[in-house]
N, C-alpha and C positions, 0 to 999 in steps of 0.2 A: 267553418263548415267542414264537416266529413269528407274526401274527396271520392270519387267513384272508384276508386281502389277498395276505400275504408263501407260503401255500400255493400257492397257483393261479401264481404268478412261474415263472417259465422261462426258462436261463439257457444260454448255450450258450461252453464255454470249451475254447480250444486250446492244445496245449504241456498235454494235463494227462494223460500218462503219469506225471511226474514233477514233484518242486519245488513249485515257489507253484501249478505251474498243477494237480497233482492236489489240494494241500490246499485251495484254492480247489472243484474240482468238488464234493470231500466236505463243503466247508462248506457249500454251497448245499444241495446234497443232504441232509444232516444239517439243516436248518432249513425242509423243504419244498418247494424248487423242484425241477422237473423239469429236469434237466442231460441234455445232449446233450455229452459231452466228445470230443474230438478231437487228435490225434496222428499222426507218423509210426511212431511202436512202437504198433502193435497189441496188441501181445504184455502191454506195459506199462500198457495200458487197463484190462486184467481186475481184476477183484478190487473194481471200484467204490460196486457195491452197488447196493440197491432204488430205482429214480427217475433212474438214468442208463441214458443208451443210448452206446453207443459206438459211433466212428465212427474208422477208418484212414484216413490220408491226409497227402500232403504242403500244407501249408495255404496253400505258396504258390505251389499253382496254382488258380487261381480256380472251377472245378468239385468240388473239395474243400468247399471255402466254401458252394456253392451247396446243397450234398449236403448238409449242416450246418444249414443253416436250415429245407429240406423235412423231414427226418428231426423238426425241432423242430416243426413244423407237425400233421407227420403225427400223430406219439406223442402232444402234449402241447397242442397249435392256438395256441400265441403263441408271442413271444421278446420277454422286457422287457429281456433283456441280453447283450451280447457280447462276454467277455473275452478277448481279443485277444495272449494273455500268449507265447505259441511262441515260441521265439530260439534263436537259435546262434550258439557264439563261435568262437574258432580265428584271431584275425590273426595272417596271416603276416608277415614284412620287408615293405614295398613294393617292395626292390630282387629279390626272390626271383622265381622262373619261372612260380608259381601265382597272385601276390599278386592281380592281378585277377581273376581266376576266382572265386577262393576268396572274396575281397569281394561280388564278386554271387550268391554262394548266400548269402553272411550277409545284403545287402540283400535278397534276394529273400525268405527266410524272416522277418527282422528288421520290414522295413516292405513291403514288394508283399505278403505275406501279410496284416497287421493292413489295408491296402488294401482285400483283396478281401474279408476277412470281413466291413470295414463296409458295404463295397458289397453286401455279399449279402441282409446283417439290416437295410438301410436300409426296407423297405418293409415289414415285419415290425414294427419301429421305429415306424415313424411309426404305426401302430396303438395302439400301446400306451404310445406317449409314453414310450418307455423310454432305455437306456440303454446306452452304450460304453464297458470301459476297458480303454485300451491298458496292457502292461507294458513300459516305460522303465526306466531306469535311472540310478542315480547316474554310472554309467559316461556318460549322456548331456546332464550338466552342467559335468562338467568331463573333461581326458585324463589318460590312464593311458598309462606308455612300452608300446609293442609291443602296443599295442590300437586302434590308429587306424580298422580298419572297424566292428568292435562302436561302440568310442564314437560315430562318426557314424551307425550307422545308429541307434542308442538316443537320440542328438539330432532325429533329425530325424523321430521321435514325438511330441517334446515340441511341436515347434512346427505337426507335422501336429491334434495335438488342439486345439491353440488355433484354427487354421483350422476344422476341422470345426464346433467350437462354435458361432462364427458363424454357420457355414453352415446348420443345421441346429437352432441356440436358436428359431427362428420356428416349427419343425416339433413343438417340444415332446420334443426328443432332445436328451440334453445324453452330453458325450464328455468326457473326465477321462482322467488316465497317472498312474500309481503310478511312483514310482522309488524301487526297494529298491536296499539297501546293499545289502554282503557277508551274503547268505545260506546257510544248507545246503540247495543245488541241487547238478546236477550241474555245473553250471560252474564253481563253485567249487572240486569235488573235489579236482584236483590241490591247489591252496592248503592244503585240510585235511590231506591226507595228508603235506604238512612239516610236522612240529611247532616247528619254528623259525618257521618263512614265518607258519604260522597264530599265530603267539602274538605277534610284530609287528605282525600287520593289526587283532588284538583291542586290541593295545596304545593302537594308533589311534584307535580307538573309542571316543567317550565313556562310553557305554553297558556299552562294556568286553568286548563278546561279541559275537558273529556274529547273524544271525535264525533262527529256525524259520522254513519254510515257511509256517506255521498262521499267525502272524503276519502275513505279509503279504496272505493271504489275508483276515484281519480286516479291513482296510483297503481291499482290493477292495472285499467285500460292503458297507462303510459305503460306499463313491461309488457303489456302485450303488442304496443303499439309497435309501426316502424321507426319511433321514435326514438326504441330499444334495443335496434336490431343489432346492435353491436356488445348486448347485456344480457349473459349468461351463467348460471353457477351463482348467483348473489343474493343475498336477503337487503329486500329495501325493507327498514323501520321507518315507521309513520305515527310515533308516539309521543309527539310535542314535546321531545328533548327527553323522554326519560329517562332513556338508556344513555342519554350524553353523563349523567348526573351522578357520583360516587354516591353520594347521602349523607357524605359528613359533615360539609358546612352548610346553613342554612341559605335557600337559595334568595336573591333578591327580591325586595317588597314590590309589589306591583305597580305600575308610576301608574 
């Protein structure tokens, strides 16, 4: 059970129409915190339940952001945490007519978004000596062919949380990035919907399966938890051993 500490918490997470970022707001929500969840599908908000507010908006433009932290203030008077989780994928060729366009909405939503959100819950933060975490990606440790702006912008969270950490360990805010495998998101869809495709990328998997949502949402709530209070500057992976795994030798048959 939550304890009356973990009641009173207040969390405020984007990207949670759908994926890790709505299982995420239900988990918090489900264990007490007052969630403020945020989106560009409004539509995809509904349905949250008792102790969330919702909020429409593109998250990376920085008055979204700001609207987000008031709204948390207003409803609930703190924010111990900022999950930072919004992304979008879609690279195109580099050689193709959109490729840079299309790169700067995935950076602008990718990282100028998890940006301005920390920039907005920064003084909200230092109140509460609370807590950041970006959603990263396995996608931003190593490359995938025909993904090159996701993988860069998904990298260059990892290294933005280690800066923040510094920055901001003397203020009593510590910042942490999750980087999930192959999850059931919507980025993934297409993937699932081949049953070929998907049953190779499982194949790959130590673990031998794809994630739930809920799961990686578990792993949120633990680095933002005081479970974590000692865990700063780091990427937790939760991709059922993929990244343990070189890929040269075949991995074991399943007993």
């Amino acid at each position: 059970m939550p304890s009356t500490e973990d009641r009173r918490r207040v969390a405020i997470v984007t990207g949670a129409a759908s994926g890790i970022g709505r299982a995420t707001a239900e988990l918090f929500a489900e264990r007490g915190h007052g969630v403020v969840a945020v989106d560009i599908d409004g539509s995809g908000l509904a349905g949250l339940g008792n102790g969330v507010e919702i909020l429409a908006g593109d998250v990376s433009e920085a008055p979204v952001n700001e609207a987000a932290v008031r709204l948390a203030l207003e409803r609930f008077g703190r924010v111990d945490t900022v999950v930072l989780n919004a992304g979008i994928g879609g690279t195109p060729p580099l050689e193709s007519l959109d490729a840079i366009d299309t790169a700067e909405r995935i950076f602008g939503v990718n990282v100028r978004g998890p940006l301005h959100g920390l920039r907005a819950a920064l003084p909200a933060l230092r109140v509460t000596r609370g807590s950041a975490v970006f959603t990263s990606s396995v996608a931003g440790l190593r490359g995938d062919p025909g993904n090159w702006a996701y993988n860069a912008s998904k990298a260059a969270l990892i290294n933005l949380v280690r800066a923040f950490a510094l920055d901001y360990a003397s203020q009593g805010i510590r910042v942490n990035a999750l980087a999930p495998g192959l999850t059931r998101t919507g980025i993934t869809a297409a993937v699932r919907r081949d049953a070929g495709l998907l049953a190779e990328l499982e194949r790959r998997v130590p673990l031998g399966r794809i994630a739930e949502p809920r799961e990686q949402a578990e792993a949120i709530w633990f680095l933002a938890s005081p479970a974590a209070g000692y865990i700063t500057g780091t990427t937790l992976v939760v991709d059922g051993g993929l990244d343990a795994d070189l890929g040269i030798l075949p991995l074991p048959v399943p007993q």
